[in-house]
C-alpha positions as a Markdown table, in Angstrom:
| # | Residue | x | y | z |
|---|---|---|---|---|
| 1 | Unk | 0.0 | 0.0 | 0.0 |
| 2 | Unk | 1.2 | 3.4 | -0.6 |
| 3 | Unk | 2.2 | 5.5 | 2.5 |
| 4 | Unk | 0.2 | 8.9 | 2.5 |
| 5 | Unk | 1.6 | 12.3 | 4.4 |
| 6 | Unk | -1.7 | 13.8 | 5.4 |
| 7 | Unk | -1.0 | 18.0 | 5.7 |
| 8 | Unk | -0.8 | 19.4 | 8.6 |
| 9 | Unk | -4.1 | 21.3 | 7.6 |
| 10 | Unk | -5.9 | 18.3 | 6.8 |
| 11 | Unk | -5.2 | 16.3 | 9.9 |
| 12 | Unk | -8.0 | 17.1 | 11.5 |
| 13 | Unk | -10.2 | 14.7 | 9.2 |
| 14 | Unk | -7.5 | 11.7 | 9.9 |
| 15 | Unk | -8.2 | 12.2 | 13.6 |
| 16 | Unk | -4.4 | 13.4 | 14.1 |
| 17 | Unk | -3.1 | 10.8 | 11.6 |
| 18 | Unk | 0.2 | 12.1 | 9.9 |
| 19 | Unk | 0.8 | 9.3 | 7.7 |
| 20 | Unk | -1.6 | 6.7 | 6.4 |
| 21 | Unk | -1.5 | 3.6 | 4.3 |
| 22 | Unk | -3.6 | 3.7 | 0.9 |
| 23 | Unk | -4.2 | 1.0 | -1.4 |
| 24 | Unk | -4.5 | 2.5 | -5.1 |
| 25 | Unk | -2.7 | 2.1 | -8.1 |
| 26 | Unk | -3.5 | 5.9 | -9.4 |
| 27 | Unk | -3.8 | 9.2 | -7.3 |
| 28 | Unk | -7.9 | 9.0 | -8.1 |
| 29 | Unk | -7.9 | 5.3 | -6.5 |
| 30 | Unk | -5.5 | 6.5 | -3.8 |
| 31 | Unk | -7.5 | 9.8 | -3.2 |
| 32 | Unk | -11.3 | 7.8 | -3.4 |
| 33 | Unk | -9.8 | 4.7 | -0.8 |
| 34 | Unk | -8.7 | 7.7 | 1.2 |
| 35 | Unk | -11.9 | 9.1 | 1.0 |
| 36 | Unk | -13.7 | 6.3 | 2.6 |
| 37 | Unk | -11.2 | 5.7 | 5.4 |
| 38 | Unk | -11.3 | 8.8 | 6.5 |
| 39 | Unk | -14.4 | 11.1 | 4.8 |
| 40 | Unk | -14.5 | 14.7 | 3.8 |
| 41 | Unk | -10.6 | 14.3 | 1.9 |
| 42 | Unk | -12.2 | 13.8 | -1.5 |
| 43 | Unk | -13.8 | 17.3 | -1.2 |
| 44 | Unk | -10.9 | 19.0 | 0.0 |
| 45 | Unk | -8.6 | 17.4 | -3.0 |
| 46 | Unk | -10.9 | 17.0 | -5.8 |
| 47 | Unk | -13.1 | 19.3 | -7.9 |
| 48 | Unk | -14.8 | 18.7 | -11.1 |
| 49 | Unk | -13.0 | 15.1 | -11.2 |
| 50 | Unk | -9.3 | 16.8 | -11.3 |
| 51 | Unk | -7.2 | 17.9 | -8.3 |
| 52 | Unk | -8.1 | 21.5 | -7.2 |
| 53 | Unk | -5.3 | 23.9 | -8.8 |
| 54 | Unk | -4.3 | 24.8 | -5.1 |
| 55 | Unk | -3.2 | 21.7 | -4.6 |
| 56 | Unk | -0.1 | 19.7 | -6.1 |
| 57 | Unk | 0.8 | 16.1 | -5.5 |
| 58 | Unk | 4.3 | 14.5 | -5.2 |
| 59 | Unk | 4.9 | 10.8 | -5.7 |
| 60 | Unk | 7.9 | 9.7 | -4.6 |
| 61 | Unk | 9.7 | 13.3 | -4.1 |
| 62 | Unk | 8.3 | 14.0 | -7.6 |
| 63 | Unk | 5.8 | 17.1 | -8.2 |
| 64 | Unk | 2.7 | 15.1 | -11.0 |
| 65 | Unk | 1.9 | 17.1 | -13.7 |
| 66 | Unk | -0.8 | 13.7 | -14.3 |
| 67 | Unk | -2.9 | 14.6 | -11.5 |
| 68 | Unk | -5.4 | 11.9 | -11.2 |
| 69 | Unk | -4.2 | 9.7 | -13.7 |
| 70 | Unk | -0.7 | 9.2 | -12.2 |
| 71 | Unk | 0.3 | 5.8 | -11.0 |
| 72 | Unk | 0.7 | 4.8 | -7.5 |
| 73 | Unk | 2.9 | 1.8 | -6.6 |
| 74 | Unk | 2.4 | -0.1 | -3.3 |
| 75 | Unk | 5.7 | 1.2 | -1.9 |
| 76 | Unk | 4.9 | 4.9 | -3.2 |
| 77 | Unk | 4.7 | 7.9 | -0.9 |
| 78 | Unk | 2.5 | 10.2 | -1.7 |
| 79 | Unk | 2.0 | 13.8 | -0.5 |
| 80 | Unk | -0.5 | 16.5 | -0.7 |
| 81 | Unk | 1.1 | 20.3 | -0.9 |
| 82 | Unk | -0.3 | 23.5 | -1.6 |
| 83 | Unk | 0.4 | 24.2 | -4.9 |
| 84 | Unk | 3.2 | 27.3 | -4.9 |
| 85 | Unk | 3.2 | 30.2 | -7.8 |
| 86 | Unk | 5.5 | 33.4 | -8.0 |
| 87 | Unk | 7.5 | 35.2 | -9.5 |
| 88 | Unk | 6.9 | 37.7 | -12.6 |
C-alpha cells in the first residue's frame, strides 16, 4: 500500500493521523480509498474530477503534472502540498 503524508491542515479529518496507508494504483484510486477511510478528503482534493489547482501532488519526491491519472505503486509515498506560484 502506498504511504500517504496527510497535511498538517488536513489532519483534523484523519483524527491526528500524519501518515496513512492507501491502497490504489493511481492518485484518483489512492484519493477515493482515502476518502472512505477517512471522509471529507475527496472534497478538499478534488473538484470537477481533477485535483483543485491549489493543490499539487508529489509521488515519490516527484511534483505530478498527471494529476489523477498518475500511478501509485504499493511502496509509493504520496504527499498532498499547496500548490506554490511566483515570480513575474
Amino acid at each position: 500500500m502506498a504511504l500517504v503524508f496527510i497535511p498538517s491542515l488536513m489532519q483534523k479529518l484523519s483524527n491526528g493521523e500524519q501518515r496513512v496507508s492507501v491502497e490504489g494504483n493511481n492518485v484518483r484510486q489512492v484519493i477515493d480509498n482515502l476518502d472512505e477511510i477517512f471522509p471529507g478528503f475527496k472534497e478538499r482534493l478534488v473538484e470537477d474530477g481533477r485535483v483543485k489547482p491549489n493543490i499539487a501532488v508529489a509521488i515519490d519526491g516527484e511534483i505530478t503534472p498527471l494529476g489523477m491519472i498518475e500511478k501509485v505503486s504499493t511502496d509509493s509515498e504520496v504527499h498532498f502540498l499547496p500548490a506554490i506560484s511566483g515570480g513575474v
